[in-house]
C-alpha positions as a Markdown table, in Angstrom:
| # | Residue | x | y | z |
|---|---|---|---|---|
| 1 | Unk | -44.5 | 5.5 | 52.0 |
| 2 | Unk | -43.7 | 1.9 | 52.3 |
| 3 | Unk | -41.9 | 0.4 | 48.7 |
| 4 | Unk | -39.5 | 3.8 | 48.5 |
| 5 | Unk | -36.6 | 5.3 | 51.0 |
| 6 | Unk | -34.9 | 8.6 | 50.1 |
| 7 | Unk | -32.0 | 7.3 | 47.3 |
| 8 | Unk | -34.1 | 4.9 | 45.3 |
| 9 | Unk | -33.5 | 5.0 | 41.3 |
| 10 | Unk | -37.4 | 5.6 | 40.3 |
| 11 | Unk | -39.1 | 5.8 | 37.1 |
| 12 | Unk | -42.6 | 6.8 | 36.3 |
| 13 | Unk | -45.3 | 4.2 | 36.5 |
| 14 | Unk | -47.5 | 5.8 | 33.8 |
| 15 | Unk | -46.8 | 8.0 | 30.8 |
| 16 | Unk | -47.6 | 11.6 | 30.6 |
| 17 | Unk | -46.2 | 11.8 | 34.5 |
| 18 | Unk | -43.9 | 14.4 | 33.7 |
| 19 | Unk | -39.9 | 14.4 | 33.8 |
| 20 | Unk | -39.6 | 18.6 | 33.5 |
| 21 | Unk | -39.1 | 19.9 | 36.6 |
| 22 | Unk | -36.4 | 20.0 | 39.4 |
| 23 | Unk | -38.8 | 18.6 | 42.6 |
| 24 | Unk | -42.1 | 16.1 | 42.3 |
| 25 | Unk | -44.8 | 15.0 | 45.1 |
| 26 | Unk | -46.4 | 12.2 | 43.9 |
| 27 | Unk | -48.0 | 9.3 | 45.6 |
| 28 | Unk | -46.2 | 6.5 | 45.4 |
| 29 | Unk | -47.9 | 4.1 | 43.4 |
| 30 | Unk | -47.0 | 6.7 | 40.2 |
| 31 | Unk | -43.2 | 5.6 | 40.8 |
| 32 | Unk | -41.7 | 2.4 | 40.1 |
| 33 | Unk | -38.5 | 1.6 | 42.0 |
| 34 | Unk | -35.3 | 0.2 | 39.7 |
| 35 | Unk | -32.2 | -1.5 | 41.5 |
| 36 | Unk | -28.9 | 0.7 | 41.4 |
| 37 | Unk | -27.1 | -2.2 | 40.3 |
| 38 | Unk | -28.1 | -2.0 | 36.5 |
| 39 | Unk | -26.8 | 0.9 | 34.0 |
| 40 | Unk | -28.1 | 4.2 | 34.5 |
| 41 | Unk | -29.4 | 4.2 | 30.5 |
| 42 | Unk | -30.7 | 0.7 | 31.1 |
| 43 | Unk | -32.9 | 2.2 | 34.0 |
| 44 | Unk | -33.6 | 5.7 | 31.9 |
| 45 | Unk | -35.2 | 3.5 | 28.8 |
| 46 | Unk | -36.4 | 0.5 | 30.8 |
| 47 | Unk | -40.0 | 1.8 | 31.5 |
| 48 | Unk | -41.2 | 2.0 | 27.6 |
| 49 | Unk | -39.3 | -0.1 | 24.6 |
| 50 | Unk | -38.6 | -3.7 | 27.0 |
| 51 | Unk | -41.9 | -3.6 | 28.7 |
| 52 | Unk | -43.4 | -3.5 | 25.5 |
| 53 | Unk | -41.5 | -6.1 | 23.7 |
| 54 | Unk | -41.8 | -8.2 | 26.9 |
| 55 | Unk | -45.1 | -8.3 | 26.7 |
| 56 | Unk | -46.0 | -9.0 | 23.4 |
| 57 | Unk | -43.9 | -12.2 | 23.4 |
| 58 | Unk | -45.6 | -13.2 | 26.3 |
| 59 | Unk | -49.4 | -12.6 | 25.6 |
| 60 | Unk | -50.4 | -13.0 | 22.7 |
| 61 | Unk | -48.3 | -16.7 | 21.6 |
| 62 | Unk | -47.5 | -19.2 | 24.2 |
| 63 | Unk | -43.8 | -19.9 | 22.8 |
| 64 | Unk | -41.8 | -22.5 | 23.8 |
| 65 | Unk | -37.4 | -22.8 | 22.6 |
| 66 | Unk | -37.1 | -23.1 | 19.1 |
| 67 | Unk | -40.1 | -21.5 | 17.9 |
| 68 | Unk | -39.7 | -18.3 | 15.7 |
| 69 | Unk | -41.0 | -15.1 | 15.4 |
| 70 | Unk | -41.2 | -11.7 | 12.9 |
| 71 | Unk | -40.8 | -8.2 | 13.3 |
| 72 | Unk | -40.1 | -5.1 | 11.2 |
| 73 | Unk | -38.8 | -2.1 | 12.4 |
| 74 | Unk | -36.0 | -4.3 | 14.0 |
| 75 | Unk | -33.8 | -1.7 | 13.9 |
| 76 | Unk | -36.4 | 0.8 | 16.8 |
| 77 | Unk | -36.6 | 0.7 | 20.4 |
| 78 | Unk | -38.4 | -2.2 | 21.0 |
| 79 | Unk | -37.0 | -3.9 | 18.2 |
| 80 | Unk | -33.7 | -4.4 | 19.5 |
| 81 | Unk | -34.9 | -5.4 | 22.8 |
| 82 | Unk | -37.5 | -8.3 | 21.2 |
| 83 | Unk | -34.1 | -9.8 | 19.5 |
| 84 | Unk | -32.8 | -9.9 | 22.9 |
| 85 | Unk | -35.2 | -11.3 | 25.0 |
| 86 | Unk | -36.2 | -13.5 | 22.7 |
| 87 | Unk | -32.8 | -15.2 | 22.2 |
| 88 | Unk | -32.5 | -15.2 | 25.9 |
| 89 | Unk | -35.9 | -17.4 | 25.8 |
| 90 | Unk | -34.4 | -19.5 | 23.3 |
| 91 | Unk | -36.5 | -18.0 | 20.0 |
| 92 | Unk | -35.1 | -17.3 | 16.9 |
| 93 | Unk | -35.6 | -13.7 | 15.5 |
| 94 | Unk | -36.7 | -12.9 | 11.4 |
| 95 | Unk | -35.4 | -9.1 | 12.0 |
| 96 | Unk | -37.5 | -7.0 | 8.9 |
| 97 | Unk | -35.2 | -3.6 | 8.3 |
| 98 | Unk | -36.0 | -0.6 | 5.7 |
| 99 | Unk | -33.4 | -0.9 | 2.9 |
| 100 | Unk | -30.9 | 2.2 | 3.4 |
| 101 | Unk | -27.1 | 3.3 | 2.9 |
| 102 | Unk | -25.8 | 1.9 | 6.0 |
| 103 | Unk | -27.4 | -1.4 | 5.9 |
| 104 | Unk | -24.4 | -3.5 | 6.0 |
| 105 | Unk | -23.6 | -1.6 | 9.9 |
| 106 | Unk | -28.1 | -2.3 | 10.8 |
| 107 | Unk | -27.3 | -5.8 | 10.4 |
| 108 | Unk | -24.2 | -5.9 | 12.1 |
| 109 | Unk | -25.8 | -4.3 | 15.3 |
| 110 | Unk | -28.9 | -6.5 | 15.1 |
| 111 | Unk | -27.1 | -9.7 | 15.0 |
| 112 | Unk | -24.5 | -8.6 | 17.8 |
| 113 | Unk | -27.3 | -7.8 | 19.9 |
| 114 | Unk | -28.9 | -11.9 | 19.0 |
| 115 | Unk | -31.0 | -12.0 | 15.7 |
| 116 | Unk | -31.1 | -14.9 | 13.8 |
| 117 | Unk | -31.8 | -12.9 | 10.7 |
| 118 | Unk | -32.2 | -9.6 | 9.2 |
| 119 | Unk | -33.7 | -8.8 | 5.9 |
| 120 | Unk | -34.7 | -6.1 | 3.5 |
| 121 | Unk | -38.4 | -5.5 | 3.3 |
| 122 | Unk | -37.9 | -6.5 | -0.4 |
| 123 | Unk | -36.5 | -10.1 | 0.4 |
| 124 | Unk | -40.3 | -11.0 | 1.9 |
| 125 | Unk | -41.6 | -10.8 | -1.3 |
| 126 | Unk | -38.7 | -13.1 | -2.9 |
| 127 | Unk | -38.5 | -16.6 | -2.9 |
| 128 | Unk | -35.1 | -16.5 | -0.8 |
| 129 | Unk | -37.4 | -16.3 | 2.2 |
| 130 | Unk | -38.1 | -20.2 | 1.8 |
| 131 | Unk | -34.3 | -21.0 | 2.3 |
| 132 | Unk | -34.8 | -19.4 | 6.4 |
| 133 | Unk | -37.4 | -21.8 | 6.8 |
| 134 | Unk | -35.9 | -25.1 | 5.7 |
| 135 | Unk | -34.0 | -24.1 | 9.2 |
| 136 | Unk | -36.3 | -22.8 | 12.0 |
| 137 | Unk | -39.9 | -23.1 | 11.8 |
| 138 | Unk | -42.1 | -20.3 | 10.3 |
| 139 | Unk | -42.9 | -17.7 | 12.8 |
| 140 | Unk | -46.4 | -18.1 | 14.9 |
| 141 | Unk | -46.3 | -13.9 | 16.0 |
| 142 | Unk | -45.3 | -11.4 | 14.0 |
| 143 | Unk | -44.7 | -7.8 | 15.5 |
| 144 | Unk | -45.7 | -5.0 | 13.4 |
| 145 | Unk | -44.6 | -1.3 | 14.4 |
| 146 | Unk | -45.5 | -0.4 | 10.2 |
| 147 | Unk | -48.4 | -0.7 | 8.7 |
| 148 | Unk | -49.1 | -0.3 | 4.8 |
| 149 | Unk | -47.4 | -3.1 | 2.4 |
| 150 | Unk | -45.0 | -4.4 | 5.2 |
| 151 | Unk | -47.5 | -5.8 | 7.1 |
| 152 | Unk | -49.2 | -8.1 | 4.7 |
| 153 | Unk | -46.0 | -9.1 | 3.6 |
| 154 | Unk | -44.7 | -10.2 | 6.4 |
| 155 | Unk | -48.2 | -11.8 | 6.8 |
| 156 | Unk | -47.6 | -14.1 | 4.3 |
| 157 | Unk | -44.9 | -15.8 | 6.3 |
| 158 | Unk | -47.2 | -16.3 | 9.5 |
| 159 | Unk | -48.3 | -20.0 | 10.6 |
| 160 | Unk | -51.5 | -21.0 | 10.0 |
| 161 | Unk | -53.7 | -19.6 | 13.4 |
| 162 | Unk | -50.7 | -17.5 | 14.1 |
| 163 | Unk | -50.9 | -13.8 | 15.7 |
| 164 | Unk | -49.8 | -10.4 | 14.4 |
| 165 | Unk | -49.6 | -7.6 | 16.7 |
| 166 | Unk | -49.8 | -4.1 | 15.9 |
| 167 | Unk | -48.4 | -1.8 | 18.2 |
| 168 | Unk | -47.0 | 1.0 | 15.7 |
| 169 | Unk | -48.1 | 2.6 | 12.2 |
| 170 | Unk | -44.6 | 4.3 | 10.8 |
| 171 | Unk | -46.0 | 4.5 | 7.3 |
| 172 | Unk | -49.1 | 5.9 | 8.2 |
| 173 | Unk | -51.0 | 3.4 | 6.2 |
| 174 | Unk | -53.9 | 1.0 | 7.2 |
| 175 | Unk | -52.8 | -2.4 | 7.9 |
| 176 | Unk | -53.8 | -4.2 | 5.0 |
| 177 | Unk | -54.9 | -8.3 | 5.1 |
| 178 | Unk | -56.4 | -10.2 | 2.2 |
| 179 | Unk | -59.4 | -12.2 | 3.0 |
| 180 | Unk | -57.6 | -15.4 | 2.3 |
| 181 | Unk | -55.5 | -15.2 | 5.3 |
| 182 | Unk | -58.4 | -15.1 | 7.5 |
| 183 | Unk | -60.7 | -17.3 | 6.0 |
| 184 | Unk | -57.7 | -20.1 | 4.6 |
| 185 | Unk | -55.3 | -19.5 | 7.4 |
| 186 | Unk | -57.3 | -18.0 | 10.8 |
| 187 | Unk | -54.8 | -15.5 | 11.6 |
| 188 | Unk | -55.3 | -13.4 | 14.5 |
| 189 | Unk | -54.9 | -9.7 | 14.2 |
| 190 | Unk | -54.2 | -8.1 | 18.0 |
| 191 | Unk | -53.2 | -4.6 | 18.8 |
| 192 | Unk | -51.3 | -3.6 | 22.2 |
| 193 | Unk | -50.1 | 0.0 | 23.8 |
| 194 | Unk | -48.2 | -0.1 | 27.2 |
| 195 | Unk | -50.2 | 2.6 | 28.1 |
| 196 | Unk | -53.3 | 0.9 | 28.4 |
| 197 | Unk | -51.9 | -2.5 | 29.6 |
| 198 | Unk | -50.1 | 0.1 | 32.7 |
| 199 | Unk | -53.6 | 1.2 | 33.3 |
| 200 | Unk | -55.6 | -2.3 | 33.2 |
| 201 | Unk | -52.4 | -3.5 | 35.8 |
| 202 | Unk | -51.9 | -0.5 | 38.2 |
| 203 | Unk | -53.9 | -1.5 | 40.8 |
| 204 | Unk | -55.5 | -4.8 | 40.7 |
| 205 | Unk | -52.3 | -6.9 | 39.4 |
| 206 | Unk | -49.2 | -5.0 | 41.0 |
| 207 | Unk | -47.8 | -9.0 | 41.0 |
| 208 | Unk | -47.4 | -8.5 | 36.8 |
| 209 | Unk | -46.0 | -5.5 | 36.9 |
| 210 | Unk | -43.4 | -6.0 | 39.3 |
| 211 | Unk | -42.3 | -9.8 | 37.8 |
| 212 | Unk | -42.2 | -8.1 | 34.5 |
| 213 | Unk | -39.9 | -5.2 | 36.2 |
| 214 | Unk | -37.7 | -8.3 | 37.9 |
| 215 | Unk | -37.9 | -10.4 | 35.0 |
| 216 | Unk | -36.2 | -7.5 | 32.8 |
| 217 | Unk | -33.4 | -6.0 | 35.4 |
| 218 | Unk | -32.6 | -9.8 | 35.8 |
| 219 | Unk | -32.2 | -9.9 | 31.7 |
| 220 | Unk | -30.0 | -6.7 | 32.3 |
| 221 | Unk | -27.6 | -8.0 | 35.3 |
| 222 | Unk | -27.0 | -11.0 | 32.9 |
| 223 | Unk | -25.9 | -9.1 | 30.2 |
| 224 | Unk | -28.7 | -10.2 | 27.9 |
| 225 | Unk | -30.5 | -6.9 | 27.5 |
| 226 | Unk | -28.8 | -3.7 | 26.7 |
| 227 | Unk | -30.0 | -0.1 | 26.4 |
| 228 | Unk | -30.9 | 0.7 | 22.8 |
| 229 | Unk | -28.4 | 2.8 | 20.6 |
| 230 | Unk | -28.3 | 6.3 | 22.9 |
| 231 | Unk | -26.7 | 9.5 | 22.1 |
| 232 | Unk | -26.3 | 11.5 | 24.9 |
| 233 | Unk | -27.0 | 15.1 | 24.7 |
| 234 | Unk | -26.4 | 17.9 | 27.2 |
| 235 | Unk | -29.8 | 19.1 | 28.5 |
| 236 | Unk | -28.9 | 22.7 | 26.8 |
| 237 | Unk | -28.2 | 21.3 | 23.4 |
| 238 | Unk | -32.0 | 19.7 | 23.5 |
| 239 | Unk | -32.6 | 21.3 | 20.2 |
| 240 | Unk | -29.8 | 19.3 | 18.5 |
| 241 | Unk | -31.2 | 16.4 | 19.8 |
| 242 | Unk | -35.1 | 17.3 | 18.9 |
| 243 | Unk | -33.6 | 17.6 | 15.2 |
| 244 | Unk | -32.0 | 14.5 | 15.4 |
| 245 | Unk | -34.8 | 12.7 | 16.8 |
| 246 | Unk | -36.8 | 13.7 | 13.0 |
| 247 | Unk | -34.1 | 12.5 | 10.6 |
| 248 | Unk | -34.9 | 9.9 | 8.7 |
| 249 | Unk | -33.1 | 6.4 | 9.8 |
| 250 | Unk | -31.7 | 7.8 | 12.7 |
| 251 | Unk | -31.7 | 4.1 | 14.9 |
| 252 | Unk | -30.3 | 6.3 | 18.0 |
| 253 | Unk | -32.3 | 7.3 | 20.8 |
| 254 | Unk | -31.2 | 11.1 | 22.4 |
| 255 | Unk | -30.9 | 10.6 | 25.8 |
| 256 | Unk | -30.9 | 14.1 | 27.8 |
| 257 | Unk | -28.1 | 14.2 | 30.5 |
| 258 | Unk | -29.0 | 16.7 | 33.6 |
């Protein structure tokens, strides 16, 4: 073992490595080592929801300060964190939320953590939209974690050759594009898992992987990326927090404390 010494914070590498148990022997290319000096919830929720966002503003778009981009499901795990690394790169965020009772505190959140703006689903299909634009440029990537009507409405907003990325179907409905906006506008429809892009990385480019990893816990030490909403839940109360996990607009991630 050359990258680890007994103390390291690690992480797994991969999904599906398995957290359940008191002891693990695993080779060490399954861990991925995390500095101390960040928060331990940072650390516990860095592996997934930023390594996703992260990549999808980088890969798909080459974006440069003041360009904008779309998202819905703003309010998730990897919503919150595109808002924040993409104001830390200079971007500015159109932040797509379902309409529900505590709306008023979603936007609140979103725009503390950065987001330029937050709307209903409703608002895309209203005219209002045009008054964001006549202030930041329409969006080149859109980030779609929905499927069904929200993604072709948020669609309509894209730039001309612009990219949508699907990496999440919470309606589970197709992902719905009229003709038109390939044909009139050349839009690009992409799809990404962090799963796969782990697997495509693991071995021959460990250089990606670990930049991404630096490029994050530097985001973190700077105060420019937080852990998502977390409630933490005694590891014997994990059927409270299994419940929670299935309400509806429940924006909180249940963190289980050992």
């Amino acid at each position: 073992v050359r990258a680890l010494a007994p103390g390291d914070w690690v992480i797994p590498a991969d999904a599906g490595l398995g957290t359940w148990r008191t002891w693990g022997v695993f080779p060490e290319d399954l861990l991925l080592k995390v500095p101390r000096d960040i928060p331990l919830l940072c650390a516990a929720t860095l592996s997934v929801n930023p390594c996703t966002a992260f990549r999808m503003l980088a890969d798909f778009e080459t974006l440069a300060p003041g360009d904008s981009i779309i998202q819905n499901a703003a309010n998730s795990g990897v919503g919150q964190a595109v808002i924040q690394i993409a104001r830390a790169s200079g971007l500015k965020s159109i932040n797509v939320v379902r309409d529900r009772p505590d709306f008023p505190k979603v936007v609140d959140r979103l725009m503390a953590l950065g987001a330029d703006y937050v709307v209903r689903e409703e608002m895309l299909r209203k005219p209002e939209m045009k008054e964001i634009f006549k202030s930041i440029p329409k969006p080149r990537l859109a980030l779609n974690c929905v499927g069904g009507k929200s993604t072709m409405e948020m669609l309509r907003h894209l730039q001309p050759k612009g990219t949508m990325v699907t990496y999440g179907g919470m309606a589970k409905q197709p992902v719905m594009v009229p003709v038109s906006a390939f044909i009139f506008r050349d839009v690009r429809l992409r799809g990404f898992w962090m799963t796969q892009w782990r697997k495509d990385h693991a071995q021959a480019d460990q250089e990606s992987v670990a930049g991404m990893m630096d490029a994050l816990c530097q985001l973190i030490r700077r105060g420019q990326l937080t852990a998502p909403a977390c409630t933490q839940v005694p590891l014997q109360d994990y059927k409270a927090a299994l419940e929670a996990t299935m309400k509806p607009f429940v924006s909180s991630k249940q963190i289980l404390l050992l």
